[in-house]
C-alpha positions as a Markdown table, in Angstrom:
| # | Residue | x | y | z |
|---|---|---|---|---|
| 1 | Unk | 76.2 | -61.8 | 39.6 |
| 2 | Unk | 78.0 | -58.9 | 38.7 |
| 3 | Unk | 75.6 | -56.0 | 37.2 |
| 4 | Unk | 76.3 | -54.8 | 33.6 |
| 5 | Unk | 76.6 | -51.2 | 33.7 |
| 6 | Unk | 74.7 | -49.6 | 30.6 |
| 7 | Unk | 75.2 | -46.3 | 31.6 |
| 8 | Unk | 78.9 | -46.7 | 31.0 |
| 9 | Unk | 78.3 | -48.9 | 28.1 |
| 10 | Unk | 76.4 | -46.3 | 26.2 |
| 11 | Unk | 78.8 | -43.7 | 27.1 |
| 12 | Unk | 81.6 | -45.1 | 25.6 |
| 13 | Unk | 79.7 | -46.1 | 22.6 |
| 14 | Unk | 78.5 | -42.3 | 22.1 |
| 15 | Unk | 82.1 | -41.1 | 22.9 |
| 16 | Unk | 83.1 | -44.0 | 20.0 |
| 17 | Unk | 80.6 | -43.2 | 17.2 |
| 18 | Unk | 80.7 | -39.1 | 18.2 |
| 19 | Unk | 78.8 | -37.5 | 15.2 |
| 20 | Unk | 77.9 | -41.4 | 13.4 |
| 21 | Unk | 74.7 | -41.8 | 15.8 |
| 22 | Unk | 72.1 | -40.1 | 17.1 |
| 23 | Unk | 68.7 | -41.2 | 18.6 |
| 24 | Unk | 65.0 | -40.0 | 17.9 |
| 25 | Unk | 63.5 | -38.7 | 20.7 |
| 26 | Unk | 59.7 | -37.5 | 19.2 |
| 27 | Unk | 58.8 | -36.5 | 23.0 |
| 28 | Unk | 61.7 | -33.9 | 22.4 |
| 29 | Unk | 59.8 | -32.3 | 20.0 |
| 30 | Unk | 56.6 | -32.5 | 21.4 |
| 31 | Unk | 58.0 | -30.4 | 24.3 |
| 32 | Unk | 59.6 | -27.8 | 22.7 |
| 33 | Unk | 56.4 | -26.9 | 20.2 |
| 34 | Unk | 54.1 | -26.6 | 23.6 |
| 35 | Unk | 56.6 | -24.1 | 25.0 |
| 36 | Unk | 57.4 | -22.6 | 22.0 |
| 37 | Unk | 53.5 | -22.0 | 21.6 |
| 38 | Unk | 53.9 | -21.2 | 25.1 |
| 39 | Unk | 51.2 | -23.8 | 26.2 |
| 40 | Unk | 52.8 | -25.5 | 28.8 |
| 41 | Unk | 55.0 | -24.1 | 32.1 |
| 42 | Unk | 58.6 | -24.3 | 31.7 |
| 43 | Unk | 57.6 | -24.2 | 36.2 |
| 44 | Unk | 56.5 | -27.5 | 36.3 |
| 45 | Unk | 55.8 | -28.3 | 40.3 |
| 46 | Unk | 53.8 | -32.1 | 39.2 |
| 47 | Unk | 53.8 | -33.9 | 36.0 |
| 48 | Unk | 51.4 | -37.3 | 35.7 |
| 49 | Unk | 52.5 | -38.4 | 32.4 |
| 50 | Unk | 50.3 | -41.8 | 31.4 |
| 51 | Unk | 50.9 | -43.7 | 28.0 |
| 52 | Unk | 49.0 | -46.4 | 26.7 |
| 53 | Unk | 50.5 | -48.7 | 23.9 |
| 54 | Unk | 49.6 | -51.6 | 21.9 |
| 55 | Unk | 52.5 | -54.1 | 22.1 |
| 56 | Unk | 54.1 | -56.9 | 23.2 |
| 57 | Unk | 56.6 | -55.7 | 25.8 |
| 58 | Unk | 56.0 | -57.3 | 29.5 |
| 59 | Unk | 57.2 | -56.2 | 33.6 |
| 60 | Unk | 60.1 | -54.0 | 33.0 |
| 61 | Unk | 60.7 | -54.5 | 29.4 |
| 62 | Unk | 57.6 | -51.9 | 29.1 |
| 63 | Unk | 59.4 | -49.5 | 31.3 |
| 64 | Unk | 62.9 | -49.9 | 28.9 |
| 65 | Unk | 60.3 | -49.1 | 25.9 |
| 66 | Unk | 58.5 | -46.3 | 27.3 |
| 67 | Unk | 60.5 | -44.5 | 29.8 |
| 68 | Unk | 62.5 | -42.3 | 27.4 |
| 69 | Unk | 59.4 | -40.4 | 26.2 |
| 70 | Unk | 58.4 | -39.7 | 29.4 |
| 71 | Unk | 62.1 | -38.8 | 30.7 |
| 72 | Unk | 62.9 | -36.8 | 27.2 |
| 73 | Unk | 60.0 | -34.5 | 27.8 |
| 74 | Unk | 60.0 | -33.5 | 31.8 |
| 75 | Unk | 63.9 | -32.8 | 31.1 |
| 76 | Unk | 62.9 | -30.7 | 27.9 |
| 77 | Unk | 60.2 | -28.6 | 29.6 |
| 78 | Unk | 62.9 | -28.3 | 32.5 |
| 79 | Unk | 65.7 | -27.4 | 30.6 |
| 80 | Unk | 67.0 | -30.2 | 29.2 |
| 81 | Unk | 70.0 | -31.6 | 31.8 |
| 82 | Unk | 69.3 | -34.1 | 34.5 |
| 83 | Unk | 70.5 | -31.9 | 38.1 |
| 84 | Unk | 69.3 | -34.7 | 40.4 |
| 85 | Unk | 66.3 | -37.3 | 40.8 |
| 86 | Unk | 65.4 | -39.5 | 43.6 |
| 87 | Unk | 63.2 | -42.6 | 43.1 |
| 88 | Unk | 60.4 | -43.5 | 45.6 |
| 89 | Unk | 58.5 | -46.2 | 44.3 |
| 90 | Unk | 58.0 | -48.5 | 41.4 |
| 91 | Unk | 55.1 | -51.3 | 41.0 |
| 92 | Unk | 55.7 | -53.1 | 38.3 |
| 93 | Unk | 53.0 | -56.0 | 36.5 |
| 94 | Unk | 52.7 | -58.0 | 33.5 |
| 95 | Unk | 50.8 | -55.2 | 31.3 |
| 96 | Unk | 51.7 | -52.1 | 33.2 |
| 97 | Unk | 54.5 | -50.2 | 35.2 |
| 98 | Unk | 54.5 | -47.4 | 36.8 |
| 99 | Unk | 56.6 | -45.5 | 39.4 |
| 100 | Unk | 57.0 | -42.0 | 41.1 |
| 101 | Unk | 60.2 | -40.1 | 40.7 |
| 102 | Unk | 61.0 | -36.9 | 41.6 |
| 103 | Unk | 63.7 | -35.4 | 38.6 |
| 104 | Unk | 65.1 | -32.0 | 39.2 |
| 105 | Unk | 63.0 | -31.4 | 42.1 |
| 106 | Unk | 59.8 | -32.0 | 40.0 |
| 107 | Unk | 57.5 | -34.9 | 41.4 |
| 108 | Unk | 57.0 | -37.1 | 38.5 |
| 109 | Unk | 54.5 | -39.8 | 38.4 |
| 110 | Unk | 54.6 | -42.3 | 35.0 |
| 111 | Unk | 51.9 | -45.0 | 34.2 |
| 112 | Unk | 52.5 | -47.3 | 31.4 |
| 113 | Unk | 50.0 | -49.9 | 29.8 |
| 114 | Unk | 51.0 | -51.9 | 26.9 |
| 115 | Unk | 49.1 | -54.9 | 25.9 |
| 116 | Unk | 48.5 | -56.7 | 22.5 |
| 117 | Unk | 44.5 | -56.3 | 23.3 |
| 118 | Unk | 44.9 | -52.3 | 23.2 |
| 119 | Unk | 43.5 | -50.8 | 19.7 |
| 120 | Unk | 45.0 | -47.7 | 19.8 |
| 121 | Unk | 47.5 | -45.7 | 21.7 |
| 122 | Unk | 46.9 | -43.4 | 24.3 |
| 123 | Unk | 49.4 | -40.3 | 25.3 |
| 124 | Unk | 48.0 | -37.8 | 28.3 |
| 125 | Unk | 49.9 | -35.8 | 30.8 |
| 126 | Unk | 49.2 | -33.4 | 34.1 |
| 127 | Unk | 51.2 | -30.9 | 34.1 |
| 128 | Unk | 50.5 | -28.9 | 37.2 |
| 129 | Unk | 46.6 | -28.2 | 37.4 |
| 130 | Unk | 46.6 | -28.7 | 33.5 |
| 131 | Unk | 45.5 | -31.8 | 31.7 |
| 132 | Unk | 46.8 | -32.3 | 28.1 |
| 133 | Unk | 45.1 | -35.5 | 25.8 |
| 134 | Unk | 47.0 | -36.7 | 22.6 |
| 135 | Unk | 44.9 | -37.0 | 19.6 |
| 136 | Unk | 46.2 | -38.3 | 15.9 |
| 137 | Unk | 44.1 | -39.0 | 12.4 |
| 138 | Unk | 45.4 | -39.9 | 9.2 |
| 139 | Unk | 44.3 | -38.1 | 6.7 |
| 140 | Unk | 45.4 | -38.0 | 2.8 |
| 141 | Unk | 48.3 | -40.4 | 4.3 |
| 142 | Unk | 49.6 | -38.0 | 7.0 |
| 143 | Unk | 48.7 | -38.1 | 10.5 |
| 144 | Unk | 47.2 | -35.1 | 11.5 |
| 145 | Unk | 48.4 | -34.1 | 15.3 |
| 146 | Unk | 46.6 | -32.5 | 18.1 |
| 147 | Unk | 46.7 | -31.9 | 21.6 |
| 148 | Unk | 43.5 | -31.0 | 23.6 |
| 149 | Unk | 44.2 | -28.9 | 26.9 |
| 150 | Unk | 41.8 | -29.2 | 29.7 |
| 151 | Unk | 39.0 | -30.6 | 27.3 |
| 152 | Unk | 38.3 | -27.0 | 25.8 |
| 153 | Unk | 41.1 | -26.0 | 23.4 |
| 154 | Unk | 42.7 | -27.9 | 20.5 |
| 155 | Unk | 46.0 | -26.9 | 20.1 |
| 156 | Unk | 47.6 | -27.9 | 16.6 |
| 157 | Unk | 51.3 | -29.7 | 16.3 |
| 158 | Unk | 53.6 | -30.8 | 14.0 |
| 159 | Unk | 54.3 | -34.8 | 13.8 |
| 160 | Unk | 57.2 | -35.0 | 16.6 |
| 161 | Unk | 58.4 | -37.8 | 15.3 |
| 162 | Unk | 58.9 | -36.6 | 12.0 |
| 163 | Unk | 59.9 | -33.2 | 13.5 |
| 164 | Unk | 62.8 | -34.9 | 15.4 |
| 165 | Unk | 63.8 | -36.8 | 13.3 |
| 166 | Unk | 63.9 | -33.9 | 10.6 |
| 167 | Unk | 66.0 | -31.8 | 13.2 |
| 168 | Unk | 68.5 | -34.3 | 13.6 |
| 169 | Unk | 69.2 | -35.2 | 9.9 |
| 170 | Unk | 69.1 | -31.0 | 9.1 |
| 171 | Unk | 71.7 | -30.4 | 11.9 |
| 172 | Unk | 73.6 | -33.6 | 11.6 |
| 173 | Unk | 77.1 | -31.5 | 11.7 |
| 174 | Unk | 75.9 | -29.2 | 14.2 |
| 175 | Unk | 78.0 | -30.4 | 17.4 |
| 176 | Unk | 75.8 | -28.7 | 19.6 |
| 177 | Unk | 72.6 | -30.7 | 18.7 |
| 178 | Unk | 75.0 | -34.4 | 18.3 |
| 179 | Unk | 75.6 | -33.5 | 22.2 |
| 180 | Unk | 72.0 | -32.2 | 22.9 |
| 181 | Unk | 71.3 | -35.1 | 21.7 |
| 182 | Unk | 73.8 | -37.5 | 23.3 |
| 183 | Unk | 73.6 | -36.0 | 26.8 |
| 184 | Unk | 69.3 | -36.8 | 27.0 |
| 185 | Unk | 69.5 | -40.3 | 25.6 |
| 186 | Unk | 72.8 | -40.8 | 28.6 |
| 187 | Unk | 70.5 | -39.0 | 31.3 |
| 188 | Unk | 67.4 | -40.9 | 29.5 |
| 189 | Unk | 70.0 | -44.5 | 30.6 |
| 190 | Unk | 70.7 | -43.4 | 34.0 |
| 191 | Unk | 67.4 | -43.0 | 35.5 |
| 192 | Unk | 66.3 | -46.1 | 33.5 |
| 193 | Unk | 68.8 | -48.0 | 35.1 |
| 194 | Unk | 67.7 | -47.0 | 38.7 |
| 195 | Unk | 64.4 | -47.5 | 38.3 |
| 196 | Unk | 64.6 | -51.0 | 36.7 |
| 197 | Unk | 67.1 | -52.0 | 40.1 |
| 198 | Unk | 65.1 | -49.9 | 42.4 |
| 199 | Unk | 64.3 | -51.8 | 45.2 |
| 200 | Unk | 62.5 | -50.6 | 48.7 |
């Protein structure tokens, strides 16, 4: 059986649609207001990034649904552009997935979870020796975002999803940010791909 190739399918839509489409990527966002606040090392040696959803996603489908926040943000805090990744190992069950990469010579290790039975999401990452928790509220109708470092500072974001999604539709004719954009969702593909055929 002959093996669609996404990669190449999502390129040539991209190339197609040029400045008609571009995706959210709220990890993006996340990324770039740690640095900018300059609370996370654009050095990275280790990143553990774990995420907990509620869903309905099983096996690999949870990896297609989760990976590009996890991807997004190592290649934001690393400069955006995939140089090179190797793949060493991916378990995959029915309600979680997991694997450890190394992208851009940074070892990467991502655990998913996502299950109907979970209440609430759950977003944490190591990043080095530092440990980073996710923590959201709504209040008045707007969820409140904050990020607690090492279980002793709060440190105070804006909603990345909103954020994104705001930077895409303020910079919609900016060609820059349409291949910014374009080039991470196409890396975001490539290592997906690999990981979801991976085999030992």
């Amino acid at each position: 059986e002959k093996k669609i190739n996404t990669y190449k399918i999502a390129s040539n839509l991209l190339v197609k649609l040029k400045k008609k489409i571009m995706i959210n990527l709220p990890m993006v966002s996340l990324a770039s207001q740690l640095l900018e606040k300059k609370e996370i090392s654009k050095k990275a040696r280790i990143l553990k990034f774990m995420y907990f959803t509620k869903g309905k996603q099983n096996y690999e489908n949870i990896a297609v649904d989760l990976l590009p926040h996890a991807i997004s943000f190592i290649l934001v805090i690393n400069g955006n552009f995939l140089k090179n990744f190797k793949i060493k190992s991916v378990k995959v069950d029915k309600s979680k997935w997991s694997c450890k990469i190394i992208i851009n010579n940074i070892i990467c290790y991502f655990l998913f979870t996502q299950s109907k039975e979970i209440k609430e999401s759950t977003l944490s990452f190591k990043l080095n020796e530092d440990f980073y928790k996710r923590n959201h509220k709504l209040l008045n109708g707007e969820y409140i975002n904050t990020i607690n470092k090492n279980k002793r500072k709060i440190i105070s974001v804006k909603n990345p999803m909103t954020e994104y999604l705001n930077l895409l539709l303020n910079n919609f004719k900016n060609s820059k940010n349409i291949e910014l954009n374009h080039r991470l969702v196409l890396d975001i593909i490539r290592i997906t791909d690999n990981l979801l055929s991976w085999k030992k």
